[in-house]
Backbone atoms as SQL, in Angstrom:
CREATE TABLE atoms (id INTEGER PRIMARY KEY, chain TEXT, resi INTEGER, resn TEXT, atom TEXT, x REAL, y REAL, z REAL);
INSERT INTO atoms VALUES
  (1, 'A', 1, 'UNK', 'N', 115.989, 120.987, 107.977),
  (2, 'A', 1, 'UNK', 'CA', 115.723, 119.691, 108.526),
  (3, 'A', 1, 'UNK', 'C', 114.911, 118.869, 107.530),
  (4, 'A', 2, 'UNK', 'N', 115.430, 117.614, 107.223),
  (5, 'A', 2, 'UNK', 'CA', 114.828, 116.565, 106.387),
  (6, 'A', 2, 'UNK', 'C', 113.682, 115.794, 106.681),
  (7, 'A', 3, 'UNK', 'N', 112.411, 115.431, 106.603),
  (8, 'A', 3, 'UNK', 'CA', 111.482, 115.391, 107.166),
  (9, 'A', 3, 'UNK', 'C', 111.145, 113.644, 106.866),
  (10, 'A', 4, 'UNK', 'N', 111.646, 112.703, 107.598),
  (11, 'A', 4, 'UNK', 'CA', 111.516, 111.389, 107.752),
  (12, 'A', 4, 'UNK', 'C', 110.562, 110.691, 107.882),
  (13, 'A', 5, 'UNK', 'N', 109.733, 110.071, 107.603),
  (14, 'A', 5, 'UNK', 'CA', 108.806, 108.826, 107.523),
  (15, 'A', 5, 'UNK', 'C', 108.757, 107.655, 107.445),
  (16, 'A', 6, 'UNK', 'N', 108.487, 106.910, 108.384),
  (17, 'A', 6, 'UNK', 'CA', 108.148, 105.234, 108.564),
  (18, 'A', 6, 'UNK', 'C', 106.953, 104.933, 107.829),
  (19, 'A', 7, 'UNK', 'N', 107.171, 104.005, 106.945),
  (20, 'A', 7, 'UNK', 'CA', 105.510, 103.331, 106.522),
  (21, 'A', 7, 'UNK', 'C', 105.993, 101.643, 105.406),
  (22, 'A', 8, 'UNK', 'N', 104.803, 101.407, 105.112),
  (23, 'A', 8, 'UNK', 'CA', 104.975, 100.230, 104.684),
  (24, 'A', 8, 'UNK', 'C', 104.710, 100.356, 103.061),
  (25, 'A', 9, 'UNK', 'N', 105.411, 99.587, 102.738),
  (26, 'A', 9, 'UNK', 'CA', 105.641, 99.217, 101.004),
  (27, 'A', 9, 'UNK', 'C', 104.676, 98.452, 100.453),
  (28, 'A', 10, 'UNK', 'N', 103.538, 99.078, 99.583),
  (29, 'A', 10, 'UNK', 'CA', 102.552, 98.886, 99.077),
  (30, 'A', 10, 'UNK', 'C', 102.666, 98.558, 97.605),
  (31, 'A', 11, 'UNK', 'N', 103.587, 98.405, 96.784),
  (32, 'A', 11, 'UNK', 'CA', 104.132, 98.713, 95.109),
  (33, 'A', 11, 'UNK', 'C', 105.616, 98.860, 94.962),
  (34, 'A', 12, 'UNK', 'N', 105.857, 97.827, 93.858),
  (35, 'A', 12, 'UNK', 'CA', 107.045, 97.698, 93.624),
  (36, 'A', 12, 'UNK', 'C', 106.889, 97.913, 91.868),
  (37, 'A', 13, 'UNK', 'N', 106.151, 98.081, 91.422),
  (38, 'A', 13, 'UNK', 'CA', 106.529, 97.847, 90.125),
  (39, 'A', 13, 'UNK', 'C', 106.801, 98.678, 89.218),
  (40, 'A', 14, 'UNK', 'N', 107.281, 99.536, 89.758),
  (41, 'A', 14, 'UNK', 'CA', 107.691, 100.613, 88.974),
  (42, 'A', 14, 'UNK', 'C', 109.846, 100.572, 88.999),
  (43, 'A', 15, 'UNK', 'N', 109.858, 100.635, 88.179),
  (44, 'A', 15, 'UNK', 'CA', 111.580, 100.524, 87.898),
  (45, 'A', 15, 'UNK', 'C', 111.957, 101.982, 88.982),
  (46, 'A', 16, 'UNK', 'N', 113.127, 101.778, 89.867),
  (47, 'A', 16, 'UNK', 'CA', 113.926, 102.178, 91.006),
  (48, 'A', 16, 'UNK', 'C', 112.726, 103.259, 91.749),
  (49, 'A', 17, 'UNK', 'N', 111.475, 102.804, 91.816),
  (50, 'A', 17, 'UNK', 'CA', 110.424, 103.308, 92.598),
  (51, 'A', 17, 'UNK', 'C', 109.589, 102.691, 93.437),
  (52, 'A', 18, 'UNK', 'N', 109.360, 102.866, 94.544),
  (53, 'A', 18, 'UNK', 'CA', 108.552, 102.370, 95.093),
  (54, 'A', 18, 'UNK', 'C', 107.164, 102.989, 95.703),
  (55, 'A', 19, 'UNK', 'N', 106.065, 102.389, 96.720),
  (56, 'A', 19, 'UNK', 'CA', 105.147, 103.174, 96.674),
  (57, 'A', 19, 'UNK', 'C', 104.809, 102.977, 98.150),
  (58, 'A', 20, 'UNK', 'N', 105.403, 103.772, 99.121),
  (59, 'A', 20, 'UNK', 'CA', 105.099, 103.840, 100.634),
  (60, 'A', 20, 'UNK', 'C', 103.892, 104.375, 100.874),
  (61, 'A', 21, 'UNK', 'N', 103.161, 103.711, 102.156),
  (62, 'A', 21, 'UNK', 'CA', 102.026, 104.477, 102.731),
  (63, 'A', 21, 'UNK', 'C', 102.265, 104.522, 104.079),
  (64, 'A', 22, 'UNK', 'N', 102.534, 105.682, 104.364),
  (65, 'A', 22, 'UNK', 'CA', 102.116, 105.983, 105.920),
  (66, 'A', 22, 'UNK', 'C', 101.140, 106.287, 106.353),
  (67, 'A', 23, 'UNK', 'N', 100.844, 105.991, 107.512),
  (68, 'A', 23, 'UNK', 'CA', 99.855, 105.679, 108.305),
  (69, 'A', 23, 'UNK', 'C', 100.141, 107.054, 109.507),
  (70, 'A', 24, 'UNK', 'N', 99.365, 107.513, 109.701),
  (71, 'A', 24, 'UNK', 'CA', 99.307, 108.857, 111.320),
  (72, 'A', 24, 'UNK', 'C', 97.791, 108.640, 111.987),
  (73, 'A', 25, 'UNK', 'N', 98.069, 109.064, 113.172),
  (74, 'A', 25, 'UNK', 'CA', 97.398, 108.594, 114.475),
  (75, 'A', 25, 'UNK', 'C', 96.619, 110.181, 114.770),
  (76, 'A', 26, 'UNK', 'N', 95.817, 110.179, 115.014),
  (77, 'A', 26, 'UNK', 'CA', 95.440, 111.472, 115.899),
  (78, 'A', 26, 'UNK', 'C', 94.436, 111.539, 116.756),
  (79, 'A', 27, 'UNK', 'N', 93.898, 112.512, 117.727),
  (80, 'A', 27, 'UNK', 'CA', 92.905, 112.324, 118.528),
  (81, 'A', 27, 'UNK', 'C', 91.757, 113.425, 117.951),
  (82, 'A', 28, 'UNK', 'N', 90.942, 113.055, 118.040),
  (83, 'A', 28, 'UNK', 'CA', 89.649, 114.591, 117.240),
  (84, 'A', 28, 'UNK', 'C', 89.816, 115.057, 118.364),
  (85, 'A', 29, 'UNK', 'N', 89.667, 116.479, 118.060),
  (86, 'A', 29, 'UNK', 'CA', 89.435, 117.592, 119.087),
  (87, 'A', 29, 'UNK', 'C', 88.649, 117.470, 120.348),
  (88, 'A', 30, 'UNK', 'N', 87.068, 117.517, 119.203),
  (89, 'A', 30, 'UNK', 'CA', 85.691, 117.332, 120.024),
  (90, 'A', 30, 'UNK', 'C', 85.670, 116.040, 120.429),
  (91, 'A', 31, 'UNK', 'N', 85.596, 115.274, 119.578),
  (92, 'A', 31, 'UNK', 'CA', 84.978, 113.406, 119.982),
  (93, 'A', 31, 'UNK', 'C', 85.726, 112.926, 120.700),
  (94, 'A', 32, 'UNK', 'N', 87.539, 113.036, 121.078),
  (95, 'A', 32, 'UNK', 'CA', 88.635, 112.633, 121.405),
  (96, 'A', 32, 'UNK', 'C', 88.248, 110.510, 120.609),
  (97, 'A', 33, 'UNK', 'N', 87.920, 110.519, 119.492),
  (98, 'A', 33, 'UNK', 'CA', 88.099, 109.693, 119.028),
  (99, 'A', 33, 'UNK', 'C', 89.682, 109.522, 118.088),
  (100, 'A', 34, 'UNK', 'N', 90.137, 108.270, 118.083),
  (101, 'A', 34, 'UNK', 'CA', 91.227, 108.615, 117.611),
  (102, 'A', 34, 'UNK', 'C', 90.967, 107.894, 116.003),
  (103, 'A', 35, 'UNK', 'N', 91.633, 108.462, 114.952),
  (104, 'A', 35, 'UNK', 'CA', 91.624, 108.452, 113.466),
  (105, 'A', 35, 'UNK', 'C', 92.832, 108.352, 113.292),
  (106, 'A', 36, 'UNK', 'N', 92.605, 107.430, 111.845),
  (107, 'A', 36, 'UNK', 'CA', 93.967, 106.881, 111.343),
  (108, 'A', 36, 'UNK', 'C', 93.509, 107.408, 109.890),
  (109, 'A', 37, 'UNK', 'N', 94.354, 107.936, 109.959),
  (110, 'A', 37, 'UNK', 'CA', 94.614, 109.278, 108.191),
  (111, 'A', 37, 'UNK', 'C', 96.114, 108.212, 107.698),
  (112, 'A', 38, 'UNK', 'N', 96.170, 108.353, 106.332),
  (113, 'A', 38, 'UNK', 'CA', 97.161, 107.820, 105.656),
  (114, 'A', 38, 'UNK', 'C', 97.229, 108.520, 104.499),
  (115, 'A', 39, 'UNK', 'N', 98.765, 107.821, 103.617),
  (116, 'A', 39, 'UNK', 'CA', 99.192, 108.852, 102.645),
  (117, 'A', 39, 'UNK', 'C', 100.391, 108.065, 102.040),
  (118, 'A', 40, 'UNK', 'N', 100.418, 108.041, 100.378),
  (119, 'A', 40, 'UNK', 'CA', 101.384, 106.892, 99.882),
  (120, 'A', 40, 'UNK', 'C', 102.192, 107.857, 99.139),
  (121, 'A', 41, 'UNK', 'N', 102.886, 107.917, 99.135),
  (122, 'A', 41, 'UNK', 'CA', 104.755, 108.488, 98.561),
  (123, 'A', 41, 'UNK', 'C', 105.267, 107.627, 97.897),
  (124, 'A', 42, 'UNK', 'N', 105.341, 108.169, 96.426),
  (125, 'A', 42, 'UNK', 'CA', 106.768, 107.772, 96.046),
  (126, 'A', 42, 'UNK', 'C', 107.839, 108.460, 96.491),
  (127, 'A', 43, 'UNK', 'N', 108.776, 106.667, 96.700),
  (128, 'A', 43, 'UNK', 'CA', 110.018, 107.331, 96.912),
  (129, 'A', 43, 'UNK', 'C', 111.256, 106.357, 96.129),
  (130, 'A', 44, 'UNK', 'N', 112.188, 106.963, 95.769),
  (131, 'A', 44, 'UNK', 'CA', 113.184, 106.457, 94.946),
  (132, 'A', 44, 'UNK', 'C', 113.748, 105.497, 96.118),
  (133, 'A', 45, 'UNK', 'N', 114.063, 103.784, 94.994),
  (134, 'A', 45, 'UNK', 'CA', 114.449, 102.620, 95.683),
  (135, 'A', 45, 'UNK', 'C', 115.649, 102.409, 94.677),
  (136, 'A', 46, 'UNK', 'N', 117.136, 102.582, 94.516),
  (137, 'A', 46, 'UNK', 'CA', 118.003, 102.317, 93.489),
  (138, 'A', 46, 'UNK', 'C', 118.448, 100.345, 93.834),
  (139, 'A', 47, 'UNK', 'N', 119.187, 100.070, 94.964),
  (140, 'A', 47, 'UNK', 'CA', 119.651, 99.183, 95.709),
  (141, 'A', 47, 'UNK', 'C', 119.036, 98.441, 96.420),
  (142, 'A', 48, 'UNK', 'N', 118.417, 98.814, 97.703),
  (143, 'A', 48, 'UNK', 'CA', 117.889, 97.590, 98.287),
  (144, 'A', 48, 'UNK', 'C', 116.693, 96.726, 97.581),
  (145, 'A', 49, 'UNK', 'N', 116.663, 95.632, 97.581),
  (146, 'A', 49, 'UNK', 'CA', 115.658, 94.681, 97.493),
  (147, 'A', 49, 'UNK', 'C', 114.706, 94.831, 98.297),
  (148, 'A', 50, 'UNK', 'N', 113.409, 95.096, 97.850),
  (149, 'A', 50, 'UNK', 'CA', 112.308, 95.066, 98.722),
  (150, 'A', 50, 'UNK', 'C', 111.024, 94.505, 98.334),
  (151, 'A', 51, 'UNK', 'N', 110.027, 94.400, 98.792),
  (152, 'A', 51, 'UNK', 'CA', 108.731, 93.269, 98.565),
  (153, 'A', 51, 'UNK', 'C', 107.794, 94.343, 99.270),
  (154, 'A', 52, 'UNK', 'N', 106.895, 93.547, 99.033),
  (155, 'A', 52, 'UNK', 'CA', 105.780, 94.609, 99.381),
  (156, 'A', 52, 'UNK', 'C', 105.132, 93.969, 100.921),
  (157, 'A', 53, 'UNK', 'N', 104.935, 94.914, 101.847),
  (158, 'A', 53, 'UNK', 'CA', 104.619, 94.585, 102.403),
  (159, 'A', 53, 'UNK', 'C', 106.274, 94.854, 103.729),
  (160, 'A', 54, 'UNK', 'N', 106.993, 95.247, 103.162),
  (161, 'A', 54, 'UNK', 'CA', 108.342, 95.431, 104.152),
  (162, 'A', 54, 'UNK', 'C', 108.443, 96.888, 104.553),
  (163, 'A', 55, 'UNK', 'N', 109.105, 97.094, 105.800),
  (164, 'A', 55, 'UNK', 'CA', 108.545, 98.457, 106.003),
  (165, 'A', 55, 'UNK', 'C', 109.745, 99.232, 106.206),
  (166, 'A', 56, 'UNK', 'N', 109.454, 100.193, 105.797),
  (167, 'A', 56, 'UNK', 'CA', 111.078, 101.161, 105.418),
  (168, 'A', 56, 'UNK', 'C', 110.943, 102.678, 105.978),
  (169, 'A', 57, 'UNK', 'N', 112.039, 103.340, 106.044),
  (170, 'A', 57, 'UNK', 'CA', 112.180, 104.481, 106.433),
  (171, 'A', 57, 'UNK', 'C', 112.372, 105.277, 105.200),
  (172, 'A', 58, 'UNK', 'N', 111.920, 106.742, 104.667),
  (173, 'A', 58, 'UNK', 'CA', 111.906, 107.415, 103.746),
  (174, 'A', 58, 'UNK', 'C', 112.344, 108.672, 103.975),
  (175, 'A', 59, 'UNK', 'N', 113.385, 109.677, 103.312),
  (176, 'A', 59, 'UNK', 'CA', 113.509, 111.103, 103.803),
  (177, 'A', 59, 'UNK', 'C', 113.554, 111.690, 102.640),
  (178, 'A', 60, 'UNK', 'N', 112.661, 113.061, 103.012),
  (179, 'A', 60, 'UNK', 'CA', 112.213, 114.203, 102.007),
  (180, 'A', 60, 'UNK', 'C', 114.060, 114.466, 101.337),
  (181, 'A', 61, 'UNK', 'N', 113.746, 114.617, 100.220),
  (182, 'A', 61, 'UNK', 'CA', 115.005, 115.399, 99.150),
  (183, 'A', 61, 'UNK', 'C', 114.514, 115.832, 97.955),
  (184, 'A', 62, 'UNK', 'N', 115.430, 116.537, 96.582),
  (185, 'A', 62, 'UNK', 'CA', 115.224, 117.136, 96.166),
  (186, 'A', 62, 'UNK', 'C', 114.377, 116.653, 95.210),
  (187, 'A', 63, 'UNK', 'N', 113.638, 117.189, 94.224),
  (188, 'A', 63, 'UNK', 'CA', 112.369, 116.528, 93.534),
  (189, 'A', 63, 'UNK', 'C', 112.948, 115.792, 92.116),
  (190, 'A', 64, 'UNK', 'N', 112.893, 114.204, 92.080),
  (191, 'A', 64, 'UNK', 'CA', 114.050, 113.394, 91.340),
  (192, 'A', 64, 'UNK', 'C', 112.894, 113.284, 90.072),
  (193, 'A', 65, 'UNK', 'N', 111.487, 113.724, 90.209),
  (194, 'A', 65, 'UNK', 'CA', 110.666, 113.398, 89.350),
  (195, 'A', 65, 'UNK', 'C', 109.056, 113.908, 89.369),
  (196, 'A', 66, 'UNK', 'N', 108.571, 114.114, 88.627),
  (197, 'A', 66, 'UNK', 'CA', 107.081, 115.068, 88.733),
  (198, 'A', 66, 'UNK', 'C', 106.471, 114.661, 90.248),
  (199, 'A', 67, 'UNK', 'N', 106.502, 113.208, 90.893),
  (200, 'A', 67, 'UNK', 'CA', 105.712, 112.889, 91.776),
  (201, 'A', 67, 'UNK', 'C', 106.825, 112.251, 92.781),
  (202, 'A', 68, 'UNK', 'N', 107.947, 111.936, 92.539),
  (203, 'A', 68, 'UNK', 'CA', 109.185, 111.809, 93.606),
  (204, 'A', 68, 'UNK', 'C', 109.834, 112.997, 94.198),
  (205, 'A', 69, 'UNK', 'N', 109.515, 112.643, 95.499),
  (206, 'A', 69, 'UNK', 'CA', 110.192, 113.748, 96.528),
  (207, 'A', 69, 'UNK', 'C', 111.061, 113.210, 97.663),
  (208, 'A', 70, 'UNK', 'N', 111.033, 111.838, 97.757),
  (209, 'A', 70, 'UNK', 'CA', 111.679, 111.284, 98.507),
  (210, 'A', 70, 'UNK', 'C', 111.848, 110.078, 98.189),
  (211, 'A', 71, 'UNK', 'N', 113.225, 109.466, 99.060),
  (212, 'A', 71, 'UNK', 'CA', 114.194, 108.188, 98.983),
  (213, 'A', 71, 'UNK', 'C', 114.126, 107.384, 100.365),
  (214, 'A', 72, 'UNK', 'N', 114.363, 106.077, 99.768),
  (215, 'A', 72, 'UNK', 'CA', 114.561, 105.232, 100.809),
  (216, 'A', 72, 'UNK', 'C', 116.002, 104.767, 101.225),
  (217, 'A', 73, 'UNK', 'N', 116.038, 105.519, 102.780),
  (218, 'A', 73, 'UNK', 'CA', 116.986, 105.056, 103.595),
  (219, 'A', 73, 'UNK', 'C', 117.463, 103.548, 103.898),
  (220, 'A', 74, 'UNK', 'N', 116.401, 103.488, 104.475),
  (221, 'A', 74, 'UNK', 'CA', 116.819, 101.780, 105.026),
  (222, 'A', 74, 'UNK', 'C', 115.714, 100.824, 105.105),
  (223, 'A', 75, 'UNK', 'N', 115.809, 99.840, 105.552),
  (224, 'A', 75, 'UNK', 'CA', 114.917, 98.330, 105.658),
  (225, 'A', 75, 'UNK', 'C', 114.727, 98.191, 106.979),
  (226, 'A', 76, 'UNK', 'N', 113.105, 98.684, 107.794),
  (227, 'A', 76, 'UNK', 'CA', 113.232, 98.483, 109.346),
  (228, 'A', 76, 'UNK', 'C', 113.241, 96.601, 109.263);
């Protein structure tokens, strides 16, 4: 199973790369305060046009580069 992620496009300037950050939600154990943890991925962009700030869907594949592990599907 391919392991999918929603997040938003933070960096474009890297030639057919881009630089997603997702964002996750959780509740603390003890405090039941809830925390927002995040985390930016490259992921390979060949085709679509994108800007920063547009928010895309990403799925894990095979490793295209020392720090690429994943590609962008689509344009939510």
């Amino acid at each position: 199973m391919k392991k999918t992620l929603i997040g938003k496009v933070v960096s474009t300037k890297m030639t057919n790369t881009v630089v997603v950050m997702v964002e996750r939600k959780f509740r603390h154990a003890v405090y039941h305060k809830v925390i927002i943890r995040h985390k930016k991925y490259k992921a390979h962009n060949e085709k679509l046009s994108l800007q920063m700030g547009d928010v895309v869907k990403i799925e894990e594949t095979r490793p295209i580069s020392k720090d690429k592990h994943f590609k962008v599907i689509q344009k939510i």
